[in-house]
matplotlib code that plots the C-alpha trace (Angstrom):
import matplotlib.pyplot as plt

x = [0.0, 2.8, 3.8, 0.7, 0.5, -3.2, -5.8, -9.7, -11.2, -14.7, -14.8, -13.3, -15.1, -13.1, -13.5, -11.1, -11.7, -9.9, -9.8, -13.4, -13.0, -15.0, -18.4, -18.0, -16.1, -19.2, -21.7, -19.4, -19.1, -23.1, -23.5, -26.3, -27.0, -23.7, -23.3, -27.1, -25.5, -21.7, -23.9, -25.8, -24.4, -23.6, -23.3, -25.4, -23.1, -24.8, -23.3, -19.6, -18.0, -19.2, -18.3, -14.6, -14.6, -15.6, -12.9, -10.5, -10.5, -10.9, -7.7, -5.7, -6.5, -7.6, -9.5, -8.5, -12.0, -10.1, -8.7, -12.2, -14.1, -11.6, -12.2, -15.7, -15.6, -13.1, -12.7, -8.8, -6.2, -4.2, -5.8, -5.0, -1.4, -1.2, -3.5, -1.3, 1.4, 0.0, -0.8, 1.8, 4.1, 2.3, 2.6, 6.2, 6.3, 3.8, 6.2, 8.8, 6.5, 6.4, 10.3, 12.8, 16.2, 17.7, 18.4, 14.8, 13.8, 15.9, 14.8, 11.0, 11.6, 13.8, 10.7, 8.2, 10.5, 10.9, 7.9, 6.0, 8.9, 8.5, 4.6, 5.0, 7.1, 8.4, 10.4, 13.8, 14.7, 17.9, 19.3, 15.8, 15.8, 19.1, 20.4, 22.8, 20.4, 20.4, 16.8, 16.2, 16.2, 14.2, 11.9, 11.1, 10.2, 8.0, 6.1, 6.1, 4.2, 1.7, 0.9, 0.2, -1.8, 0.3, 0.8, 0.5, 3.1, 1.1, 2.5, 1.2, -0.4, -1.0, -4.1, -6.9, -10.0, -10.3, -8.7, -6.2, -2.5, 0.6, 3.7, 6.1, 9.1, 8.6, 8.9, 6.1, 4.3, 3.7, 0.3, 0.4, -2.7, -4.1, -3.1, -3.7, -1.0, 1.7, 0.8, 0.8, 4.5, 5.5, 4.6, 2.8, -0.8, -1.1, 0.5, -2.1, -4.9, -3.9, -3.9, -7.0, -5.8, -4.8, -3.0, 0.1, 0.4, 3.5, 4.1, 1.0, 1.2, -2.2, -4.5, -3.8, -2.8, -6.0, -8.2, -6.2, -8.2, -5.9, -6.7, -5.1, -5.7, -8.6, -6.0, -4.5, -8.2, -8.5, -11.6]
y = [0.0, 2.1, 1.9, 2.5, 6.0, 6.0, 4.6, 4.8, 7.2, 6.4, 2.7, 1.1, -0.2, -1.4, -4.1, -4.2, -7.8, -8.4, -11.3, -12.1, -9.5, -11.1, -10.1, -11.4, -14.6, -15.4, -15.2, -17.7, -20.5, -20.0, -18.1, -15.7, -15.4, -14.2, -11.8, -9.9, -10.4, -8.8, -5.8, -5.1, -2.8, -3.8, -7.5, -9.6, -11.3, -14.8, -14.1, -12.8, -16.2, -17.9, -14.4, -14.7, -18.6, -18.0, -14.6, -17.0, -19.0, -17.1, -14.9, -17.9, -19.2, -16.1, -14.9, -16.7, -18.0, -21.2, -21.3, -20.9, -22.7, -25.9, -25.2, -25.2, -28.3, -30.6, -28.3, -30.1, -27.3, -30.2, -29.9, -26.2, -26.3, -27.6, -24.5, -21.8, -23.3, -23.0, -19.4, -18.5, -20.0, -18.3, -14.8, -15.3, -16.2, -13.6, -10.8, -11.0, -9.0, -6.3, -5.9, -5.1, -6.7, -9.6, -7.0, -6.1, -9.6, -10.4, -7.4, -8.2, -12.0, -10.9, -8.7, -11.9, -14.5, -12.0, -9.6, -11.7, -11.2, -7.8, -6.9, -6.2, -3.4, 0.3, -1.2, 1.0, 0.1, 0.5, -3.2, -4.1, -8.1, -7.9, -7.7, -5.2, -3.5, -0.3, 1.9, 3.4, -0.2, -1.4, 1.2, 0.8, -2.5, -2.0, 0.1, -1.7, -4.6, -1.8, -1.0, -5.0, -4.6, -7.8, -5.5, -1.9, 0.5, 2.3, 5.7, 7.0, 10.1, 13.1, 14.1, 13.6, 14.4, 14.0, 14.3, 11.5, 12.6, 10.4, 11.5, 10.1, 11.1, 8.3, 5.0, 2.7, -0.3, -3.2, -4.9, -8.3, -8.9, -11.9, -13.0, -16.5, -16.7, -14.5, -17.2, -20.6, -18.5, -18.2, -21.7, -20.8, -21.9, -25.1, -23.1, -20.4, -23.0, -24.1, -20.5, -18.9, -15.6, -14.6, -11.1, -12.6, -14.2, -13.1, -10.5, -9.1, -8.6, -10.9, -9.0, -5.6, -7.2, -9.1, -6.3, -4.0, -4.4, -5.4, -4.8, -7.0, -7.0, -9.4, -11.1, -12.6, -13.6, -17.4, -18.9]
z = [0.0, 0.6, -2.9, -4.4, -6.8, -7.2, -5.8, -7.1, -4.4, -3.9, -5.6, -2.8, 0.6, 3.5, 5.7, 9.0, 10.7, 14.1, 16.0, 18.2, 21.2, 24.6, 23.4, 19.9, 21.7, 23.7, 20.4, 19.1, 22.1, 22.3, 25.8, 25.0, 28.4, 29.6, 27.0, 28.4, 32.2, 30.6, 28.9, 32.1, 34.2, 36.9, 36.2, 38.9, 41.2, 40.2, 36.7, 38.0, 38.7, 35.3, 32.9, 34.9, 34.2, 30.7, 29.8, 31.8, 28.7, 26.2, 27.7, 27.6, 23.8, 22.1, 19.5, 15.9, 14.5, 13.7, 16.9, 18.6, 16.7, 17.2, 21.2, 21.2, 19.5, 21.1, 24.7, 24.6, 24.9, 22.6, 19.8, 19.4, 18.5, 14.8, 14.3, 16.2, 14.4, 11.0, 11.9, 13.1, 10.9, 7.9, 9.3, 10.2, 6.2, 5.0, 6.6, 3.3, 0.9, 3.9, 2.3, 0.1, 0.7, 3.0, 6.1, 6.1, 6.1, 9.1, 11.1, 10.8, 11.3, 14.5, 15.9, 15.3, 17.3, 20.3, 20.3, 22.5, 25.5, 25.6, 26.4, 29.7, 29.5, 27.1, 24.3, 23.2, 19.2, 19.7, 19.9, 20.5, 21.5, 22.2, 18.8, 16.9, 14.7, 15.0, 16.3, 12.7, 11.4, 14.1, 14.1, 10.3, 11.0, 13.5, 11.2, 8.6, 11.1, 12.1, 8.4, 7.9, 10.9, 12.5, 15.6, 16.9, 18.2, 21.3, 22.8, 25.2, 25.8, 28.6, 27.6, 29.6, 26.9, 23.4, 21.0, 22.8, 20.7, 21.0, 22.4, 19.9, 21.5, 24.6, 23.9, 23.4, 24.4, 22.3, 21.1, 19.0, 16.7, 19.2, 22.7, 21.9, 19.9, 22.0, 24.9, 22.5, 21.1, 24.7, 26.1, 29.2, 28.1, 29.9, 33.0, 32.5, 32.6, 36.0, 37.6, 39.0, 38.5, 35.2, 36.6, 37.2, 33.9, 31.9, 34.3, 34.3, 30.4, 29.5, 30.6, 29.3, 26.3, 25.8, 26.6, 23.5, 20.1, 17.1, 14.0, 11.0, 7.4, 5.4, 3.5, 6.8, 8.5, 8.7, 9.4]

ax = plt.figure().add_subplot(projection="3d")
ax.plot(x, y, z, "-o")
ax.set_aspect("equal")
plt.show()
């Protein structure tokens, strides 16, 4: 997109698809009733324990249609890594038309594989993952992710009413497209299944994370 000269203004509809946030994740599993109780305000204390039960999973496997849809019909965390795999692994490949020589392609790759260790905290570019690239490299690459709407550079901001502006100057936080597959790329799903509180995960990361919409691009949506 960044390439294209011209573009036919008016002829063109988009369509942004993200993965299922909590709302849409309940539709999908079938729990009609939990989704009046989440929409209530506040939520009737009968209804508390099953909505936490209920986010509990859906924090820990995310919001891929494949990915849910497979859950709802085997409920075996086991069956779900051939599919995070075959996501992930066509992402990780998808990322080379995002460039334009072998160093590009090394950065971005680099980014994918360690990404998913830094969401608890502000990332610097510079030697980002501890690497040797340099933070204009880095920070190309990370923009070039954002564009393919794989993840989101968020900055943060000091204003308290709209219009919300970025500080670009401080360094920023990062958000991957689904939290399903930052925790199958970590390994800490079947740890995360035994806990009964999901704050601690990853440092604390999950939760924010998972509560952060991501969009990506129709051309990467599998169903």
């Amino acid at each position: 997109m960044q390439k294209v000269h011209s573009f036919p203004v008016g002829r063109v509809e988009f369509l942004y698809l993200h993965p299922l946030n909590f709302q849409e994740y309940l539709e999908a599993v079938g729990k009609f009733d939990l989704l009046k109780h989440l929409l209530s305000v506040p939520v009737k204390e009968v209804a508390h324990k099953l909505l936490m039960d209920t986010f509990h999973r859906y924090a820990i496997i995310g919001g891929m249609p494949e990915v849910v849809k497979t859950d709802v019909q085997q409920r075996n965390l086991a069956d779900l890594p051939r599919i995070y795999e075959s996501i992930w692994g066509t992402y990780k490949n998808d990322v080379e038309k995002y460039t334009s020589n072998d160093t590009e392609r090394k950065i971005i790759k680099h980014l994918m594989d360690t990404s998913p260790l830094y969401l608890d905290e502000r990332i610097k570019f510079q030697g980002f993952g501890n690497s040797n690239y340099r933070s204009r490299e880095v920070g190309e690459s990370f923009r070039t992710l954002d564009d393919a709407k794989k993840g989101r550079l968020i900055y943060p901001t000091t204003d308290f009413s709209p219009p919300l502006k970025a500080d670009l100057k401080k360094s920023p936080r990062l958000q991957f497209l689904d939290t399903g597959l930052v925790n199958y790329t970590l390994g800490i799903q079947a740890e995360m299944l035994a806990m009964k509180d999901l704050n601690s995960a990853n440092k604390g990361a999950v939760i924010p994370h998972n509560n952060t919409r991501t969009y990506f691009s129709t051309n990467h949506f599998r169903t």
